[in-house]
FIVEX-655623 format. One record per atom (N, C-alpha, C, CB): x, y, z; residue in three letters. Coordinates in steps of 0.05 Angstrom, whole numbers, plus 5000, padded with zeros to 4 digits. Glycine has a CB too. Example, Ala and Ser with C-alpha at 12.3 -4.5 7.8 and 13.67 -1.06 7.14 Angstrom:
BEGIN
526448865156ala 524649105156ala 526449345156ala 522649115181ala 525749555142ser 527349795143ser 525850015157ser 528249885114ser 
This chain:
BEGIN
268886952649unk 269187232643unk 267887402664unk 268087302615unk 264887352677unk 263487412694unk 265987512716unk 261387172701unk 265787192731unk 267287172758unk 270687402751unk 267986742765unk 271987372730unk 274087522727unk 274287862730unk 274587432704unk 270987902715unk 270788252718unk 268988252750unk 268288432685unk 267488112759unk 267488232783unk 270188232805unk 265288102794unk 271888082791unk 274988082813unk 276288322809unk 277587832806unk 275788422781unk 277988712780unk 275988892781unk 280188772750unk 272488902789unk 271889152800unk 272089142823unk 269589252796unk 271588902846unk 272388862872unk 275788982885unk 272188542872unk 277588892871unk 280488942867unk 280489282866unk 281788772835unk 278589322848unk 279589602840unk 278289832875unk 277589722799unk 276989692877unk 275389902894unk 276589882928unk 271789812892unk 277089682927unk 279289482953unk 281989692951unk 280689042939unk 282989722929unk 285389882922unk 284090222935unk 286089852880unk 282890342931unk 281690592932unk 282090602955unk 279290652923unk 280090432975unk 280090423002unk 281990403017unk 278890273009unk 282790213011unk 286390223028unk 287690423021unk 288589973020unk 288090522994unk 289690762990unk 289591052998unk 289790772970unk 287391023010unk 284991263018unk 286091253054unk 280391123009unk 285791043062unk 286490973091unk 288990993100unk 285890733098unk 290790923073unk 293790943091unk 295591263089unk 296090673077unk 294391363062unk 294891683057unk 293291883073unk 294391753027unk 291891793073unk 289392043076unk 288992163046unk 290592353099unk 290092063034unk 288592283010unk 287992072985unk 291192602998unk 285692092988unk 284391842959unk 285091992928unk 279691802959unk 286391842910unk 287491952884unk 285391832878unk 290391892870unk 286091962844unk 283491882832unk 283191642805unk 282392152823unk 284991412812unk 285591232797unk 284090952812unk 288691242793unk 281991012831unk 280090742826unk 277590812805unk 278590632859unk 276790992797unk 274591002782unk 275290792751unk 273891342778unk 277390912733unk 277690772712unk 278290442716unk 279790922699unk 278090322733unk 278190112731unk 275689972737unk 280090052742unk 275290042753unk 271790072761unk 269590062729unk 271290462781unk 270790312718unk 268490342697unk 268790102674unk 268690662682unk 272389982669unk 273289712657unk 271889452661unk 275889672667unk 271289502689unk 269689212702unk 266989222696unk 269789182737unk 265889472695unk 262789452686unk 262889392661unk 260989692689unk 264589552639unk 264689532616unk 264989222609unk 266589712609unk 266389052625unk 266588842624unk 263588702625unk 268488792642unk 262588732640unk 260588582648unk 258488622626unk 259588652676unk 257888892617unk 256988822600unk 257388652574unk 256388972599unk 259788712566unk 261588592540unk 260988202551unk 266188752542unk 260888222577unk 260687822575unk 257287842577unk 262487562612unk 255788022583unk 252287932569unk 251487922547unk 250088082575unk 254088002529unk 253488152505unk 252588342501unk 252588082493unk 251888482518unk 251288832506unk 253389062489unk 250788992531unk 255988922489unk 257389152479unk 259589062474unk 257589362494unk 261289002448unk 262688912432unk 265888862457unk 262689142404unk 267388642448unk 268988642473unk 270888852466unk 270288362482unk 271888902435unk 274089082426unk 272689372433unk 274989032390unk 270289432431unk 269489682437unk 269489732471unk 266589702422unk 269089512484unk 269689582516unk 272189612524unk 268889372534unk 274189542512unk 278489542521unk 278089882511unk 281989252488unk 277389952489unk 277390102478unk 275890452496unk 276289952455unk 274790312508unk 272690552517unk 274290562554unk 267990412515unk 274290302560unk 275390332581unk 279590472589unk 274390042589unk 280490512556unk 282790622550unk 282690922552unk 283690532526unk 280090902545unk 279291202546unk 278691352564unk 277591252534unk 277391202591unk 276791282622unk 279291172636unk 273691122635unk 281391052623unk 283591012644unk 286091262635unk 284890642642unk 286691392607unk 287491582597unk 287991832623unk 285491632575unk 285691972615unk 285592242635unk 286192232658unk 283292372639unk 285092002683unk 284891912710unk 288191842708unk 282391652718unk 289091752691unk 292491702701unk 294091932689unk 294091382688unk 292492182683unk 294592322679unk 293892482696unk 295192412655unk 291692632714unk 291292692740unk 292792602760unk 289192652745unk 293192282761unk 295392092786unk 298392182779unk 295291662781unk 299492232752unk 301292342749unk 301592622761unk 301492322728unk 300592842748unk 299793082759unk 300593102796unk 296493082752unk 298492962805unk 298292942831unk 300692852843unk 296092792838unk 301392632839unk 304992462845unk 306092692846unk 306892232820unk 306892842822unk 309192992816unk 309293272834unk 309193052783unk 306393332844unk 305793532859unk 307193522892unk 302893542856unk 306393252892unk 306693102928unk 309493052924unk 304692752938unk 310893072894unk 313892862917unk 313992602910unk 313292822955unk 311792482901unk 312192202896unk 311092032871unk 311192102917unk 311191842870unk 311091672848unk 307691582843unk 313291392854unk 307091692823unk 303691522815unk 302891252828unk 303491422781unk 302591232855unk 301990942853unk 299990792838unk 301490872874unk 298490912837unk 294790902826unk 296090822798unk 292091282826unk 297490932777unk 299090912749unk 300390552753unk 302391232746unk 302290612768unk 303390302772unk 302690162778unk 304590222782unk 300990092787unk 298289832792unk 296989812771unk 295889862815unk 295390032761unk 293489972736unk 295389892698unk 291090332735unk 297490142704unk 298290072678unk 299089762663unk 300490232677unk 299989582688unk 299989292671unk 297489222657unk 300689032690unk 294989172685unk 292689102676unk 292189172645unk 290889222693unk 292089452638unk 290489582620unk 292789532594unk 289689922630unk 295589512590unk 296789422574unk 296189102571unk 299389512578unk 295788962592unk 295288712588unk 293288652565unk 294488612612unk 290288882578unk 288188802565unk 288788932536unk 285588892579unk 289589092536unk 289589222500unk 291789022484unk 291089622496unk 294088892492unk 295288712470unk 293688472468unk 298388632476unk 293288392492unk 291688132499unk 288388052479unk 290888182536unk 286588312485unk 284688252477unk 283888542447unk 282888202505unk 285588642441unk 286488772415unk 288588632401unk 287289052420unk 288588772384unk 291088732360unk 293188872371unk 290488872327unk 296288712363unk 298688772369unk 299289122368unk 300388602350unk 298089172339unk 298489492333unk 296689722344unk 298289532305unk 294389582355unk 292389822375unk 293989802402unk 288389702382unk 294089472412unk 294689532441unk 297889672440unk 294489202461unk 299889762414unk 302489912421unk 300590222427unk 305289922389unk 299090362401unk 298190532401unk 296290632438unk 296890472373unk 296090472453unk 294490402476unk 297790542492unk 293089972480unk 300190382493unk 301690402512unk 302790682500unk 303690142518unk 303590812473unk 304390992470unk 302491302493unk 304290962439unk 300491192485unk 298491332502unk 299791432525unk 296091162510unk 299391242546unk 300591212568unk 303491302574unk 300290992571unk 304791332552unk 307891372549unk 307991612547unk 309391242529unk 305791742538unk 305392012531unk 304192222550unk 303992012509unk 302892072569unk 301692142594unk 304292222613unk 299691872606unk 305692042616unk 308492002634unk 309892252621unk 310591672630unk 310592282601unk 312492452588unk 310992772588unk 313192332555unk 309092782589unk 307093012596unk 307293092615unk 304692992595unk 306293002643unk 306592992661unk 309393072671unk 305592802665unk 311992972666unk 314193102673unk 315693332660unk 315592942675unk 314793332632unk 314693602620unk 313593882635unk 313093562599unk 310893742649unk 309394042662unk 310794102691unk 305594002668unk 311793912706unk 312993872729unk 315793702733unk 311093782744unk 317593802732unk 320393602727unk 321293572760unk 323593782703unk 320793282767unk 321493242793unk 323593382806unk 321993012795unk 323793412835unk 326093702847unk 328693542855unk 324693902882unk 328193242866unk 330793172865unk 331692972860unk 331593202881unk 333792882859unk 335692692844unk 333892352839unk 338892662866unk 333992372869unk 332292082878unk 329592052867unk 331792052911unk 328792222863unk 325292212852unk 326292182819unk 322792582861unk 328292382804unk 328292362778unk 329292072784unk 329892592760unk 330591972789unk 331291592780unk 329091412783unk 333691412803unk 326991522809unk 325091372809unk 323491342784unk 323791452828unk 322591632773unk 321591672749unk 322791532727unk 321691922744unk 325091542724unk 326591402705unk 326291092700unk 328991442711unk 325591002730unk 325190682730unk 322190622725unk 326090542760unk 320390802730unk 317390692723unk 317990732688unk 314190922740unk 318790952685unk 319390962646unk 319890782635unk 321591092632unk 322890702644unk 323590392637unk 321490232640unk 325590272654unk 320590222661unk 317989972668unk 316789962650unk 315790002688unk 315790232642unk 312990242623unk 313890102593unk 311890612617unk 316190142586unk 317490092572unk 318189752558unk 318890222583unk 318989712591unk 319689402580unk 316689332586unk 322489182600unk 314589342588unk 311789292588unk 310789262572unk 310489422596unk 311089542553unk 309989602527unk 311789302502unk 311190012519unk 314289372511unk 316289192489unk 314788882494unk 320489182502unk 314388822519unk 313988592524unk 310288412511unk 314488622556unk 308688672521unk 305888642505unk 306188582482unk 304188852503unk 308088742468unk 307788752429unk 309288512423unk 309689052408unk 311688382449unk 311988092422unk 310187942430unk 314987872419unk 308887902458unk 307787622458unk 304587672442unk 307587472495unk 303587942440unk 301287912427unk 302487872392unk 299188192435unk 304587942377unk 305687962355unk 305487572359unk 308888202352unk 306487422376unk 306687162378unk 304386982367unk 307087102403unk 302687092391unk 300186982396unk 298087062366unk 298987142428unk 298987292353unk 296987422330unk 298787122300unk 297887952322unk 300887132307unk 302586852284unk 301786572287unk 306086802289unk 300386502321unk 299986262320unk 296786232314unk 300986152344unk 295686482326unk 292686392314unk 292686442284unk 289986582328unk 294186572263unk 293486572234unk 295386292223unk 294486902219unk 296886192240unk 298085942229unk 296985662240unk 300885952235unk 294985752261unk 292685512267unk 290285582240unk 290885572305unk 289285822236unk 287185832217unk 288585702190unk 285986142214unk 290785762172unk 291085692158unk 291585402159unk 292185822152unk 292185282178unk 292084922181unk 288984832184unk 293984782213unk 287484962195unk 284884912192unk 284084942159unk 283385102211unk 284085132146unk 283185122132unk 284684902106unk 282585352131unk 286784882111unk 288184662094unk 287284382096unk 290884662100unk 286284352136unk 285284092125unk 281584042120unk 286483862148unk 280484322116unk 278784282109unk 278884292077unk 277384412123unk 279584452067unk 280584352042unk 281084082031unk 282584452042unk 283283912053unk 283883642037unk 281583432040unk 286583502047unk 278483602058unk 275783472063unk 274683422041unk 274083622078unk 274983602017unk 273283742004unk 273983661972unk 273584052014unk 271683511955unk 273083411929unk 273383691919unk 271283181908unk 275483631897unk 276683911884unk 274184031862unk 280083831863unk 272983831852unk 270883861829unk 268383981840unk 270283581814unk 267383831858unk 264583851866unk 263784031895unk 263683541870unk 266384051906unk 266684191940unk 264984091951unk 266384511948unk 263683781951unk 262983701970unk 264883481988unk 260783631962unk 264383302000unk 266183242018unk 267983002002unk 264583162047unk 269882922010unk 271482741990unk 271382442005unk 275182851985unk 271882211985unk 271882011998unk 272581892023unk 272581931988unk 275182002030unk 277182022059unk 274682112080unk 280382312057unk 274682302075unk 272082462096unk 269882342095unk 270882762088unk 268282282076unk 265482122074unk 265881862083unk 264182102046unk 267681722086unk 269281472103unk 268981542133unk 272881442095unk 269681762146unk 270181822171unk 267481852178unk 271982062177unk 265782072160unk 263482142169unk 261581842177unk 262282332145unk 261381692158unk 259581452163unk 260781252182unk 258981302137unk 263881282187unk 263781032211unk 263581232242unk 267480782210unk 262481492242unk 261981672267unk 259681632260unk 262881982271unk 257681642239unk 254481652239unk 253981352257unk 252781662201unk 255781142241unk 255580882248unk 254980802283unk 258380762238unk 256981012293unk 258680942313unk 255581042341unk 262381172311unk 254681302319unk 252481472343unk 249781272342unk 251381862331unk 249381202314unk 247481012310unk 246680842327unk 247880902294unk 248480662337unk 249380352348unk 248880522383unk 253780192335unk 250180742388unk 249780832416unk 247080932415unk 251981052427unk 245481102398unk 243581192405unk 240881192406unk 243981282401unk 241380922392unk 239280692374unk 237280912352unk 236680482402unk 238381102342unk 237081312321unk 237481092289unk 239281702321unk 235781212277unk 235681142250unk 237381192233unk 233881202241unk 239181092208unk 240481212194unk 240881082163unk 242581242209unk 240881162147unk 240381022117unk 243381122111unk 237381162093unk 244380952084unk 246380962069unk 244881042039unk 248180692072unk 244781142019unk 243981171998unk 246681221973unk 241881392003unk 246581031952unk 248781091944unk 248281161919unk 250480921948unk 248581401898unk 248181441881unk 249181541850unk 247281481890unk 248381391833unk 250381391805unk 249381501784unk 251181121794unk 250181661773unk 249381821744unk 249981541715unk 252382181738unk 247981541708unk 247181341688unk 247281401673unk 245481231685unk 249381161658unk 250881371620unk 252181651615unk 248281461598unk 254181521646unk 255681851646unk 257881811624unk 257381971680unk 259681581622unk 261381561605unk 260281681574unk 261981271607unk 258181661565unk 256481741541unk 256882121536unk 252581641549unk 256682271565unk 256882581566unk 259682511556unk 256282771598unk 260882471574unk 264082601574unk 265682501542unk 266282421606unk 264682241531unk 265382151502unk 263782381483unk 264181801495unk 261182451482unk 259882551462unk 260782931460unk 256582451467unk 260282961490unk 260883231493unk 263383371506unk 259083311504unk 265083191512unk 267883221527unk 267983201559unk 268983501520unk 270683241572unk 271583261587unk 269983531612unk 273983241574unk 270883751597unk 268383991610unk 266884031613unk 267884131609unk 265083851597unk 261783891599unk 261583681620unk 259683831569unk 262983431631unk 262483291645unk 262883401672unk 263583111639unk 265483441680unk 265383631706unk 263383851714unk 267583771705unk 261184001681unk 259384121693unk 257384011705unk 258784261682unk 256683671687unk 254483651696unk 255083511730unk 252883481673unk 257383451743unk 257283341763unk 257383491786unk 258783191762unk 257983731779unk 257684041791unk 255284051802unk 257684271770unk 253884041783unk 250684121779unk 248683921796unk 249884091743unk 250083631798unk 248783441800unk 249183481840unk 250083161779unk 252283541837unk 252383551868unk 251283781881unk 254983531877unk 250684051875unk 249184191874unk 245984041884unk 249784311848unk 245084001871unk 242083921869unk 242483701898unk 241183741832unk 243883471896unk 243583351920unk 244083451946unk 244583181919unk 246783601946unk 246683771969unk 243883981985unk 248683941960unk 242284021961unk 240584211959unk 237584031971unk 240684321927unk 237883761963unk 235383651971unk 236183441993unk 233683521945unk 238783482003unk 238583352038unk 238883552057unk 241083122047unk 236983572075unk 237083732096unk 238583502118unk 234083872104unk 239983702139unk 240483402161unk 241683232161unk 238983252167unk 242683142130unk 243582982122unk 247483002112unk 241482942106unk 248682822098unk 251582962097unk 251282772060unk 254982832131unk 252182912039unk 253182902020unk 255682892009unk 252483012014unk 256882751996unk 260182781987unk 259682551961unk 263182672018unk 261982601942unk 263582491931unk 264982211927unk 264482611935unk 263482021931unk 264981731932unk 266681691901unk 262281441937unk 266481741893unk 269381781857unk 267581691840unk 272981511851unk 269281811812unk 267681851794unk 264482001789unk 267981651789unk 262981911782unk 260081951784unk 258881961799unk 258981851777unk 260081761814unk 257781631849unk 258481811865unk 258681281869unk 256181861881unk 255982021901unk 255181881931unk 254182221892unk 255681881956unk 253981801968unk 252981991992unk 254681571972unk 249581901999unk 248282082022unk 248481852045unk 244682202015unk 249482052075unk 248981912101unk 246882162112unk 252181832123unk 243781922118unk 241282082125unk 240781992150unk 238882032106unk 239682162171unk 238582012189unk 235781992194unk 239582082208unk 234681842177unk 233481752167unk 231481452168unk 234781792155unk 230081322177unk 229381012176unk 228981002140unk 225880912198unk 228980682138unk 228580612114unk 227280782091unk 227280432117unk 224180752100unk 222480852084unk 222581132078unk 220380802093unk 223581282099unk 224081562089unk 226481652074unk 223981722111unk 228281502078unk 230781472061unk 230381422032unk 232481262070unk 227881122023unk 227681152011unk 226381361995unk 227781022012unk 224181512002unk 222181711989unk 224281951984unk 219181802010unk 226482042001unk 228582271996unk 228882061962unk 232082322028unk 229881881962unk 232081841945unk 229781911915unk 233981471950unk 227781741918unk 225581821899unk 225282091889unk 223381781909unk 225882321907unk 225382621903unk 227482641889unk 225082831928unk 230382621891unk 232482601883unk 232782481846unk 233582431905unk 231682241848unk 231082161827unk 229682281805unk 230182001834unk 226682331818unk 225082491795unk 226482791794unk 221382531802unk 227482951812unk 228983241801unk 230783211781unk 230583391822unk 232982971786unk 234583091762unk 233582991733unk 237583011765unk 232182781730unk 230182621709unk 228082941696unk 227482301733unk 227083031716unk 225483231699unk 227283451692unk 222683341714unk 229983541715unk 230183851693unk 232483801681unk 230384201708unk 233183941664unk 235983861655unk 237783911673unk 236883991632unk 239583841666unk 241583881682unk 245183941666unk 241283611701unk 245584161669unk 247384241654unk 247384261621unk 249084101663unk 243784321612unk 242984351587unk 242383991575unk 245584551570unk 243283871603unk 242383591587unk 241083401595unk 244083441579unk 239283201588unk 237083031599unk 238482841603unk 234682971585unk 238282731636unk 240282531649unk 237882441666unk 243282651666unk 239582131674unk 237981971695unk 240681891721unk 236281641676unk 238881881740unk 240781741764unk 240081391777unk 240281981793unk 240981281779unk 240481111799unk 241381051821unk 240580961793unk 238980961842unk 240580961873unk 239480781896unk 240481281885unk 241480611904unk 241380421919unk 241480611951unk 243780191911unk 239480391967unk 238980541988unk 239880312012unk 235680651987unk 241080262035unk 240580072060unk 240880242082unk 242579812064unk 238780102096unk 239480192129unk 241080072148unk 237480192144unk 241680222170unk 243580052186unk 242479852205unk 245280222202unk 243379622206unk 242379462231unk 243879442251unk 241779212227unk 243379382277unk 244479442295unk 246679182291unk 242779482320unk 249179222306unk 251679072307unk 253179152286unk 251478792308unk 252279212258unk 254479172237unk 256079532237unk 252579062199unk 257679382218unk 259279642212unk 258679802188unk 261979582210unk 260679972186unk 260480162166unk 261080012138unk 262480392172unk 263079812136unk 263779672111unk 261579492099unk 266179502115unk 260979362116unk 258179272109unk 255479442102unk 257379132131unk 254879642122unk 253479832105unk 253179902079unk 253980002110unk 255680012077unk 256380112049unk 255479852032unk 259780192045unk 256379592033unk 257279462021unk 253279312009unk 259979302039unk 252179342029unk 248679332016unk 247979492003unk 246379342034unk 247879822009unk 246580061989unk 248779911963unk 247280522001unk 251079871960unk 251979891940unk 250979631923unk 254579931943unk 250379411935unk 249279211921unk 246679251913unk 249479001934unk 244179511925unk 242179561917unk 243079741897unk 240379631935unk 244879901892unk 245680021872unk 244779871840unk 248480041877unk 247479581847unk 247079501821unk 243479381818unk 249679251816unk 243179321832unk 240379241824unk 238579381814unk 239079151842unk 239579611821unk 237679881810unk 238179861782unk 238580201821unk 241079861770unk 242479901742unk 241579641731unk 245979961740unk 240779371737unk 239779171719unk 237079241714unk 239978881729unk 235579431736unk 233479351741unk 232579561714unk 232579371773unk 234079611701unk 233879851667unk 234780021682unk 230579981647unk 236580161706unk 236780371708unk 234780591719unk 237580381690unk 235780981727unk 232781091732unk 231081001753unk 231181051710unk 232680921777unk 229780721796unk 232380791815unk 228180271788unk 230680771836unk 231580721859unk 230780331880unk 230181021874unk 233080241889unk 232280081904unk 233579971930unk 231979931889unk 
């Protein structure tokens, strides 16, 4: 963005000079482009919003091309200073505005032209056609900005909506944390960074104990609240870490983590939902914990926390192991 706005204040001022040298008479259509390029520069340090710089610099290119008009129509000839800048500046308003500012941008300009020959109607034949053909120009310019930004405004809202669809199909429907499919991907990438980066990483897998008992005694809805609630709370007590949905009850955490600290998270985990209620009701969890060793995979992973799982549930349940 840098290197680009110092090319069109360079460009712009290059333009001045030569135009200055081969007329003798300097118009006054290098400044607004000039002031575009600074405006630029700031807008890429961030000092100043990029829609508020197209915007401001529409506003210093406005007046200065209706003076080049003015002036043309005075001399006999055609705005050059107008026909060089007007692509640029339609470029930038469909390009880096919305379809319906950057039209409102070229009407501008369309209105400058039509002003301009209103106050002075060229004297002869050859100059009015000339005029006629920059109109047109401006014209098929303007037509041309509004479909491809009208294009470009359909493919970025039909990329966002595919984004968000497949983050959506990430995402269990009950709990909005991440769904099995995804928590599959996530751990054979944790797997994958693990094994390259020789970092630590725990599997923890964890099960609501005597959930079948909620959903029989108190129904179907009270169960979805308490798993709400439950995923809530774990989301809430892994930082750093990734939470989702393995089905039904079970949940599982990928921590990066060594053993021992994996296990003491899972402990915190444990005693929170044990002491408060949870969805008005007194529940226990149990949760099997393994770490990764180097060479294995993700199936195997899984496949130890889940065997510490059950050991947890013989072991009476309420425990972590």
């Amino acid at each position: 963005m840098l290197l680009i706005t110092l090319g069109v204040l360079l460009l712009s001022l290059t333009w001045s000079a030569l135009e200055t040298w081969v007329s003798g008479v300097g118009e006054p259509m290098w400044w607004p482009p000039t002031v575009v390029a600074l405006l630029l520069v700031l807008a890429a340090l961030r000092q100043v919003p990029l829609d508020v710089t197209v915007l401001l610099g529409v506003l210093a290119f406005l007046p200065a091309a209706l003076m080049d008009v003015l002036h043309a129509l005075v001399l006999g000839t055609l705005p050059a200073g107008l026909g060089l800048w007007t692509p640029v500046v339609l470029a930038e308003a469909f390009v880096l505005l919305e379809a319906r500012l950057g039209l409102i941008v070229a009407g501008l300009i369309g209105g400058v032209l039509l002003f301009g020959l209103l106050v002075h109607l060229p004297g002869s034949a050859a100059l009015r056609g000339a005029w006629l053909n920059l109109m047109l120009a401006w014209l098929l310019l303007a037509g041309l900005g509004y479909a491809v930004s009208r294009i470009l405004e359909r493919a970025q809202a039909q990329r966002g909506l595919q984004q968000q669809a497949l983050a959506e199909a990430r995402r269990d429907a009950l709990t909005r944390l991440l769904g099995r499919a995804a928590l599959e991907a996530e751990l054979e990438e944790a797997v994958t960074r693990a094994e390259a980066q020789h970092t630590p990483l725990s599997l923890v897998v964890c099960d609501l104990d005597d959930f079948k008992r909620v959903n029989d005694q108190y129904g179907h809805a009270k169960g979805d609240e308490v798993l709400r609630v439950v995923a809530r709370r774990l989301k809430r007590g892994v930082v750093g870490g990734i939470v989702g949905r393995w089905g039904g009850e079970e949940f599982l955490l990928v921590l990066p983590l060594s053993k021992p600290d994996a296990r003491a998270r899972a402990e915190q985990l444990r005693r929170d939902i044990e002491e408060r209620e949870v969805a008005g009701l007194r529940l226990t969890v149990s949760l099997g914990v393994a770490s990764y060793r180097i060479g294995e995979g993700s199936t195997s992973l899984f496949a130890r926390a889940d065997q510490r799982l059950y050991e947890a549930k013989r072991a009476g349940r309420n425990t972590v192991r």
